[in-house]
Structure formats: structure tokens, C-alpha cells
KETI-817736 format. One record per atom (N, C-alpha, C, O): residue in one letter; x, y, z. Coordinates in steps of 0.02 Angstrom, whole numbers, padded with zeros to 5 digits, always signed. Layout:
<sites>
AXYZ
...
</sites>
This chain:
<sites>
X+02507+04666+06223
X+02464+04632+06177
X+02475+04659+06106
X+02486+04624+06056
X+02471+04736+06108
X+02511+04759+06016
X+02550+04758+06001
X+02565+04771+05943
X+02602+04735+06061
X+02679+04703+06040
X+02669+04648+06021
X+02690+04649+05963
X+02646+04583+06034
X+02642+04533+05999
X+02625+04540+05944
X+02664+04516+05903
X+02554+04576+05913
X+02546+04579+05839
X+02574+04625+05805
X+02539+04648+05759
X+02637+04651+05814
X+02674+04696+05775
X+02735+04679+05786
X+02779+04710+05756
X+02749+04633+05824
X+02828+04598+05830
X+02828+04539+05752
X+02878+04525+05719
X+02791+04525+05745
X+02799+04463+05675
X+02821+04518+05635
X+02881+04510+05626
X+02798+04575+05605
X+02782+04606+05558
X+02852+04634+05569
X+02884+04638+05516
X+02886+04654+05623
X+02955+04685+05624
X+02998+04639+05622
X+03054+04659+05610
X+02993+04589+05629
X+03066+04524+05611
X+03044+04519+05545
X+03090+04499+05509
X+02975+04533+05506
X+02996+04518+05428
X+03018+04578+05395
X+03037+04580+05337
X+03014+04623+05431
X+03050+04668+05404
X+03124+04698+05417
X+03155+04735+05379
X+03147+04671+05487
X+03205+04670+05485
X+03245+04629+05436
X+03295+04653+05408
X+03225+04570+05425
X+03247+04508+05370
X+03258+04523+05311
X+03306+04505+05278
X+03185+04576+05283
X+03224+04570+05224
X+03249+04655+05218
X+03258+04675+05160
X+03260+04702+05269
X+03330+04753+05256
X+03383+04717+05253
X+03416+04729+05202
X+03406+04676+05290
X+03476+04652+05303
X+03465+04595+05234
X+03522+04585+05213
X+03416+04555+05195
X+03430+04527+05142
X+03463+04587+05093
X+03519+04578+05069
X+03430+04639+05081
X+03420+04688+05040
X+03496+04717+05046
X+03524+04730+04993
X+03533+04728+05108
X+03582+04767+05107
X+03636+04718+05084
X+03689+04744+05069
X+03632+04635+05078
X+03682+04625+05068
X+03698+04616+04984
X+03751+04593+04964
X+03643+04637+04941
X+03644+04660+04894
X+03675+04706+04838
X+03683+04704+04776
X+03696+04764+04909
X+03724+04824+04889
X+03765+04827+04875
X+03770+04873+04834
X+03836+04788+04891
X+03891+04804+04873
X+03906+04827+04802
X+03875+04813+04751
X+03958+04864+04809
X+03990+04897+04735
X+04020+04833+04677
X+04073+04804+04688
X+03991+04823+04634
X+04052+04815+04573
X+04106+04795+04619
X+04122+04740+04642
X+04122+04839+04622
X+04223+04842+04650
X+04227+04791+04685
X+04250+04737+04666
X+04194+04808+04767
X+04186+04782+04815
X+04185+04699+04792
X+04231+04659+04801
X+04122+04688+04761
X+04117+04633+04741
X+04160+04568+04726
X+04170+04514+04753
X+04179+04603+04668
X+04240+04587+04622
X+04305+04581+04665
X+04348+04541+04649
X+04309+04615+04712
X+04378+04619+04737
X+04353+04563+04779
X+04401+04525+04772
X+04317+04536+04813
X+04298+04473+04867
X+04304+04413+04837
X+04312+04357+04862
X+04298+04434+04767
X+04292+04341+04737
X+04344+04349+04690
X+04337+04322+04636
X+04407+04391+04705
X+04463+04375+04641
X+04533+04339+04685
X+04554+04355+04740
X+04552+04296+04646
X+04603+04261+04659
X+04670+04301+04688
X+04693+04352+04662
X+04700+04263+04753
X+04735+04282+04791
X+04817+04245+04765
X+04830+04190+04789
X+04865+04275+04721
X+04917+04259+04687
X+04970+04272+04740
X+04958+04321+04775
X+05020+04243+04753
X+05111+04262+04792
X+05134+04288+04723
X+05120+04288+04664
X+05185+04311+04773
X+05269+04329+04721
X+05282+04255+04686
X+05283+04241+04626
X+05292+04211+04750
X+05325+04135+04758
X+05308+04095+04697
X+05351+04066+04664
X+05237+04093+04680
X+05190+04041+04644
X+05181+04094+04581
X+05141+04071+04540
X+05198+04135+04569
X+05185+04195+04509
X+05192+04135+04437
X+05160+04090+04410
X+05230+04157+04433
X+05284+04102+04375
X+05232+04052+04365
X+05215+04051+04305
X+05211+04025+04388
X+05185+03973+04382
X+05097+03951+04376
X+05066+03905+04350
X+05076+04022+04420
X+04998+04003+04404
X+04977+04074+04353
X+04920+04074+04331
X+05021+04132+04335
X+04989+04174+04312
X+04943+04167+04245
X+04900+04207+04227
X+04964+04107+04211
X+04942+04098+04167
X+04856+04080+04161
X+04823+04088+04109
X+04832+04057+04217
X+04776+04045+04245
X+04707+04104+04233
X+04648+04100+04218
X+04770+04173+04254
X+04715+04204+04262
X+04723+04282+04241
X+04720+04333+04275
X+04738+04265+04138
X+04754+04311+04101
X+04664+04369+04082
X+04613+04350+04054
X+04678+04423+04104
X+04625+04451+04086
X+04577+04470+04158
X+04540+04519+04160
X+04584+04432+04203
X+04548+04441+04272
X+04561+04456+04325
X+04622+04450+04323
X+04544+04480+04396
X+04581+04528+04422
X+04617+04481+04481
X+04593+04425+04484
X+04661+04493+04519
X+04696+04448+04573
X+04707+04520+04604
X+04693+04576+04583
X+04741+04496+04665
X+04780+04510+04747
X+04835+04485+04726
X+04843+04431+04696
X+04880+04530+04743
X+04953+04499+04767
X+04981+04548+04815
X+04960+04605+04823
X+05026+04523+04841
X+05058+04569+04896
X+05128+04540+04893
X+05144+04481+04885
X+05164+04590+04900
X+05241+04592+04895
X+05278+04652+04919
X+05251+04701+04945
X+05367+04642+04906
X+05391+04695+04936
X+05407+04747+04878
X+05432+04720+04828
X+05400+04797+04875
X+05430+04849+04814
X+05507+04840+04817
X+05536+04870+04863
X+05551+04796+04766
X+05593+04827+04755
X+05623+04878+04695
X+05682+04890+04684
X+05571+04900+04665
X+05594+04941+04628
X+05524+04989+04594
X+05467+04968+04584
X+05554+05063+04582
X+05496+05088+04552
X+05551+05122+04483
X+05612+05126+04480
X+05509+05138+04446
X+05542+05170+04389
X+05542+05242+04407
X+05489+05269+04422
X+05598+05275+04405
X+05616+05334+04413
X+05575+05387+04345
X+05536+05434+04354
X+05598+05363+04289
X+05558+05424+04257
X+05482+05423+04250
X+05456+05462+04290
X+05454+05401+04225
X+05382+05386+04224
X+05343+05382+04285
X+05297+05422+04293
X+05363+05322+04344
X+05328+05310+04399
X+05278+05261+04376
X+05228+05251+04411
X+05289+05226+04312
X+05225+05187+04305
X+05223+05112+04309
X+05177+05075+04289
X+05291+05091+04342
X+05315+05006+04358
X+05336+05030+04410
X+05361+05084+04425
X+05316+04954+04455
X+05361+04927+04496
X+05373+04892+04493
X+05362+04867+04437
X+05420+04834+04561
X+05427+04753+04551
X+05426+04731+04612
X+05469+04746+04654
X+05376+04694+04623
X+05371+04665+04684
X+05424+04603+04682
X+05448+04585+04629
X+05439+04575+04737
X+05480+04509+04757
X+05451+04492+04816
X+05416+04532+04846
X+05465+04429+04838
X+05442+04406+04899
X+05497+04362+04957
X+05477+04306+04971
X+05550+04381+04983
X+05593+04336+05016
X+05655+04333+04973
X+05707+04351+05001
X+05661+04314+04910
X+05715+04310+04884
X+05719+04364+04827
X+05672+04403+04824
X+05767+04372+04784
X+05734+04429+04704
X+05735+04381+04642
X+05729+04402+04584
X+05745+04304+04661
X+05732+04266+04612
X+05654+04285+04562
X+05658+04293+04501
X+05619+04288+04582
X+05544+04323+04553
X+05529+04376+04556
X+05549+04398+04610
X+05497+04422+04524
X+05517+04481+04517
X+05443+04493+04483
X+05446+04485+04422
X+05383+04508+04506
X+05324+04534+04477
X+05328+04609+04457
X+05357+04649+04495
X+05298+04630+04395
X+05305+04684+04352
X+05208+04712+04374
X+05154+04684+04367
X+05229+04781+04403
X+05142+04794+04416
X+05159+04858+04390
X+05203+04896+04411
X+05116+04867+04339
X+05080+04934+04307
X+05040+04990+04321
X+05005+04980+04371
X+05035+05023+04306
X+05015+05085+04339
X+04946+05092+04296
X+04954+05116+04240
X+04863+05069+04317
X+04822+05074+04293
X+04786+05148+04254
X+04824+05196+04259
X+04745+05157+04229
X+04727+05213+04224
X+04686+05276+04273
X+04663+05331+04259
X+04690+05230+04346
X+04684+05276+04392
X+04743+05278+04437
X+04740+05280+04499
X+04790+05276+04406
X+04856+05282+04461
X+04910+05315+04438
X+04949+05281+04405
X+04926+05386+04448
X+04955+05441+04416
X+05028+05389+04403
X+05051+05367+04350
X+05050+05381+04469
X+05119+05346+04478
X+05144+05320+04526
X+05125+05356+04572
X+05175+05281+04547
X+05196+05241+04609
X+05268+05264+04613
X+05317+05249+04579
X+05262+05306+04665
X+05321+05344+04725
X+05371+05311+04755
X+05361+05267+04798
X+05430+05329+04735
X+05505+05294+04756
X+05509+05275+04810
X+05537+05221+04820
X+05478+05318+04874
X+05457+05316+04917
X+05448+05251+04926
X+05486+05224+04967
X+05410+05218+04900
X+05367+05146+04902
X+05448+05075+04913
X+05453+05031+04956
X+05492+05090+04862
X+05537+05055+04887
X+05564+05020+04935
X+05613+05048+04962
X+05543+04951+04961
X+05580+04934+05023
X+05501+04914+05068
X+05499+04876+05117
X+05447+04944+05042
X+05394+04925+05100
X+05368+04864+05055
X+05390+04838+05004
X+05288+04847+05113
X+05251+04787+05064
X+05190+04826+05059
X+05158+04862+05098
X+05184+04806+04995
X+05113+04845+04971
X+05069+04773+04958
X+05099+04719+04951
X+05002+04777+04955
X+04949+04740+04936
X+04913+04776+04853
X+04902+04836+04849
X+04903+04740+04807
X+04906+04763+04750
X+04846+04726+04713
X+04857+04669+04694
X+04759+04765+04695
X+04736+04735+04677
X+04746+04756+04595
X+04781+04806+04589
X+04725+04733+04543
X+04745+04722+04477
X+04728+04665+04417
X+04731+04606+04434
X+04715+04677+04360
X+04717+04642+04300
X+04757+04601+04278
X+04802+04624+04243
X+04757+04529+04288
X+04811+04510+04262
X+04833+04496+04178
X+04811+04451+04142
X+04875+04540+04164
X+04909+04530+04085
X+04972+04486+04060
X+05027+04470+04082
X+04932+04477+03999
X+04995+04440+03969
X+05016+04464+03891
X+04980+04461+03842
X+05075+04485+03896
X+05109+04493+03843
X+05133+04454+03790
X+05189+04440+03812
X+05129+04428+03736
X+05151+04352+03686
X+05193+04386+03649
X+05183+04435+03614
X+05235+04359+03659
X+05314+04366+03616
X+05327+04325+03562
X+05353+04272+03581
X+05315+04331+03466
X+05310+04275+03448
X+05364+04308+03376
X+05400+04355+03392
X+05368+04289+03318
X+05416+04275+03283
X+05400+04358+03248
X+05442+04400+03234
X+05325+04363+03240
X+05317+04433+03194
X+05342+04480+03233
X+05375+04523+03204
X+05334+04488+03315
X+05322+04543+03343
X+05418+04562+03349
X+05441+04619+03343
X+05450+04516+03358
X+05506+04493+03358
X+05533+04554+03275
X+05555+04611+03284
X+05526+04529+03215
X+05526+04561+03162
X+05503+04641+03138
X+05527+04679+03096
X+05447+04647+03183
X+05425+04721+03195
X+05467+04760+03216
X+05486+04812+03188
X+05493+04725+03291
X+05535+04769+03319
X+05624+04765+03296
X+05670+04803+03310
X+05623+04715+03263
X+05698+04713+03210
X+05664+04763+03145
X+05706+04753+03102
X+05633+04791+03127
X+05617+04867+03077
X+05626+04893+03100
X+05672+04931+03086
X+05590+04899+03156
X+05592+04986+03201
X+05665+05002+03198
X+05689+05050+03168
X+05701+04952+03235
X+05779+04970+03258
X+05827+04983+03189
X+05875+05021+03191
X+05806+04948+03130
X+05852+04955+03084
X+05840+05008+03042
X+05884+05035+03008
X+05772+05027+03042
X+05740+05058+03009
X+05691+05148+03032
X+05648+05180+03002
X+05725+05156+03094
X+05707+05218+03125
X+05647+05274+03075
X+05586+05282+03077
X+05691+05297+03041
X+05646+05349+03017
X+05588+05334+02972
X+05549+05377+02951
X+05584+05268+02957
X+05513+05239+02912
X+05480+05209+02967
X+05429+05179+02951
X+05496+05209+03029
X+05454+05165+03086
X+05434+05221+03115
X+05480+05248+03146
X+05377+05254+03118
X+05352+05326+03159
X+05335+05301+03217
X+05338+05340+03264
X+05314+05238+03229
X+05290+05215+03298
X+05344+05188+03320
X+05332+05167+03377
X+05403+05176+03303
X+05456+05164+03343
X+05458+05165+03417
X+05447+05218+03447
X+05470+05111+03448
X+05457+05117+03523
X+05378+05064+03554
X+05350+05053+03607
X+05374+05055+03521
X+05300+05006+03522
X+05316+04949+03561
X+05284+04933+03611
X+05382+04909+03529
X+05387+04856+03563
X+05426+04840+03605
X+05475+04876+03608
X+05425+04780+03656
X+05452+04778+03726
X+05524+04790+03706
X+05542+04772+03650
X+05574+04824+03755
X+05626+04837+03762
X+05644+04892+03732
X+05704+04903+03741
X+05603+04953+03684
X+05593+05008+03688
X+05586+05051+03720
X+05628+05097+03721
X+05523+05051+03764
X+05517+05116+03801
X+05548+05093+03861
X+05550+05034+03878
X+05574+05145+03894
X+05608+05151+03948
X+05682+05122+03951
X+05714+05120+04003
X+05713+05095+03870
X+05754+05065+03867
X+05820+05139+03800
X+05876+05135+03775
X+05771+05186+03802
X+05816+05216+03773
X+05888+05229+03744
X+05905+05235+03685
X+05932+05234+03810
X+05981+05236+03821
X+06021+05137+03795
X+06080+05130+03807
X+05982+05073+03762
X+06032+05041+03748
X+06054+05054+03672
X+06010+05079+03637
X+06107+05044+03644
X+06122+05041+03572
X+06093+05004+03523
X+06101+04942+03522
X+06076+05019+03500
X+06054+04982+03419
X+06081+04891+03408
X+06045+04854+03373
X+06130+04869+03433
X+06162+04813+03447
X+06145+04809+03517
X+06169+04755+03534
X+06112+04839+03576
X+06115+04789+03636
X+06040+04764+03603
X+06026+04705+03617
X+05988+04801+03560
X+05916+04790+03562
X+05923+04731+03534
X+05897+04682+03562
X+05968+04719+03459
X+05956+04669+03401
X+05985+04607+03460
X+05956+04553+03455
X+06023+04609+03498
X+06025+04560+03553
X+05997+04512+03608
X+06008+04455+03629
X+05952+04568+03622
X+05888+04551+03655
X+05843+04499+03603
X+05821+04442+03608
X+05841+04553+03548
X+05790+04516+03503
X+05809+04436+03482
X+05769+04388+03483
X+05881+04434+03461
X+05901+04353+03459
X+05903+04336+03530
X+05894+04275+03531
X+05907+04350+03571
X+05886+04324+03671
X+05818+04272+03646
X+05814+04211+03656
X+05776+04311+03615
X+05705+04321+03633
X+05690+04266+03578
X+05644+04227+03591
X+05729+04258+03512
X+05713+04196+03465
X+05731+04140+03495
X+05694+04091+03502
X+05815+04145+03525
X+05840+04089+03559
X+05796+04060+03603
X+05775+04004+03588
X+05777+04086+03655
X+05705+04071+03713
X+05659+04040+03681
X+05638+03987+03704
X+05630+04069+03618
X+05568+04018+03596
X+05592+03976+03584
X+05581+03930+03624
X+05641+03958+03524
X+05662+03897+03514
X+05650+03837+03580
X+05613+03789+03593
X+05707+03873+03609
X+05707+03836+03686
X+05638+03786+03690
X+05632+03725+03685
X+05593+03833+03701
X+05527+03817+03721
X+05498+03778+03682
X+05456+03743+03710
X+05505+03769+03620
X+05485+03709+03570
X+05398+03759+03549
X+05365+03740+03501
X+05377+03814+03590
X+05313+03868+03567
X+05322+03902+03503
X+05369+03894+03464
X+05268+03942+03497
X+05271+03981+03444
X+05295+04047+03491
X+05326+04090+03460
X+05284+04056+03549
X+05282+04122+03570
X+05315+04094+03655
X+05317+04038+03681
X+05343+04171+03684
X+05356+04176+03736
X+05283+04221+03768
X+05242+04257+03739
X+05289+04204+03820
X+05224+04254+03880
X+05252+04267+03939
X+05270+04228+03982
X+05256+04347+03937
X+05267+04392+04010
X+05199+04405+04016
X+05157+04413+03972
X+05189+04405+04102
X+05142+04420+04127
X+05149+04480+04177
X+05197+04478+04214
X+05110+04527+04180
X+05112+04579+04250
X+05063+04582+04272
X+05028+04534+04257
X+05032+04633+04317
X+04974+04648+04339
X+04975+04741+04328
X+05012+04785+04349
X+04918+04739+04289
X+04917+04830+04275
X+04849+04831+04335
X+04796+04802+04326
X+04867+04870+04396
X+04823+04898+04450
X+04769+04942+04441
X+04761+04984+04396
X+04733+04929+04487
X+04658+04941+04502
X+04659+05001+04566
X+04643+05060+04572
X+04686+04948+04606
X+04725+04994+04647
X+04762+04975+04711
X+04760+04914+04718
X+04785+04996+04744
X+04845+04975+04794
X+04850+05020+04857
X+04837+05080+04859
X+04878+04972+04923
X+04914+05006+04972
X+04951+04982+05024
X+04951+04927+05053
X+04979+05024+05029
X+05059+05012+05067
X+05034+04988+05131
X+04986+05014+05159
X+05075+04926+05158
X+05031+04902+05219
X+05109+04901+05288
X+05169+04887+05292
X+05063+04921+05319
X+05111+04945+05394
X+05144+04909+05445
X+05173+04939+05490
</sites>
């Protein structure tokens, strides 16, 4: 008989712990349930979608950068596509090791704009070394040390020729700088 009048009172209180707990999740947690699920395959093509917000992708490592540790490049089936993932500010470095497996990779997606000034900046730097103290700023600088003074100014007409192409003001690379990641078995 005091089970009946204390059984109502425990289903409303079971109801609302389990409302209450589904409340809890983290930020992270959260965020990571409702962010967009990107391929290698479709990269190219939808990254533009979702500049600034976080995605999933999963791919194979083929490559990590030896000095730094702070790129890799995922591919998926072929190396026609080639995703560029960054090493966030909680991720010391991504291990050579990693080469050859598939990792799952959550992350920010960025975009880089390649446009006529930035283009000119980095034609100073190169011509102009010792009045450019930040030398190295722009793409095909760092980690590119070792090309000559003529492979860079090359790139850089690459990089005018391409816009043209495009009939834009600007070119856009996209990567994903990580949140965080792991190697899946």
C-alpha cells in the first residue's frame, strides 16, 4: 500500500534525473555530435561550406612533416586529394609513426585566401630579405627553406597565373587545424 503512494513520486523523479543528465554533456562532447562529417573524396568541393566550424574527417596519413610534426595529409583511395591537417594548439605533433594508418580527425575548418597583395608581400620578403624581419610569413616559406629565391618568385607567378585562371580576386586553400584525433585499428 506505501508502495503505491511512493511509486508516482519515484517515476517523477526518475524522469527528471535522466532529463537532467542529458543536459550534461561537455562543450566538446556536444559540439563534436552536431559537426559535419567531411571525406577526403568530397573535400575539394564542400570545404568551402564550412570555413571557421568544426568537421570529422577520416583518412589515411600519407604524410607527416618530419621537422616540426605539425602537418599531415590525409588521402582517401587514390593521392589525387590530399587534405592538409594542422596541428592544433593542443597537439604537440603528429608522429611519423602515423604514416600509412587511418586516423579519424576532429578539427576547425580553415581557409587560407590567396589574393594579389598577399602575392606582393611575399614578392618583398623574397627580394627584399633583410628589410622583411618577418620574412617567412607567407605560404611557401616556412618549411620551404631549402627552395631558391627563383623556385619561390615561381610559385608566386604559379599562384597569379591560377587566379587569373579563375576569373577571382583570390585563390582558397583549405585544411583542418585539429582539436583532436585518433588512429583507428
Amino acid at each position: 500500500m506505501m508502495l503505491k503512494k511512493i511509486l508516482p513520486f519515484l517515476s517523477m523523479a526518475l524522469i527528471l534525473l535522466a532529463s537532467c543528465n542529458q543536459g550534461s554533456k561537455t562543450p566538446a562532447v556536444a559540439a563534436a555530435e552536431d559537426t559535419a562529417k567531411l571525406t577526403v573524396a568530397s573535400f575539394d568541393t564542400s570545404a568551402y561550406r564550412f570555413v571557421d566550424k568544426p568537421v570529422w574527417i577520416e583518412g589515411t596519413v600519407l604524410h607527416t612533416c618530419k621537422h616540426s610534426g605539425k602537418r599531415m595529409f590525409l588521402v582517401d583511395g587514390t593521392d589525387s586529394i590530399r587534405v592538409e591537417v594542422t596541428a592544433g594548439p593542443d597537439i604537440v605533433k603528429f608522429d611519423e609513426t602515423l604514416v600509412g594508418s587511418r586516423v579519424r580527425v576532429l578539427g576547425l575548418l580553415k581557409e587560407e585566401r590567396i589574393d594579389e597583395k598577399y602575392l606582393s608581400d611575399w614578392e618583398n620578403e623574397i627580394k627584399k630579405p633583410k628589410e622583411n624581419h618577418e620574412a617567412g610569413v607567407h605560404t611557401g616559406a616556412i618549411g620551404h627553406e631549402d627552395q631558391t629565391t627563383q623556385d619561390k618568385l615561381n610559385q608566386i607567378n604559379e599562384l597569379r597565373a591560377d587566379i587569373k585562371k579563375t576569373g577571382k580576386d583570390h585563390l582558397s586553400f583549405y585544411s583542418i587545424e585539429t582539436i583532436s584525433f585518433e588512429e583507428l585499428k
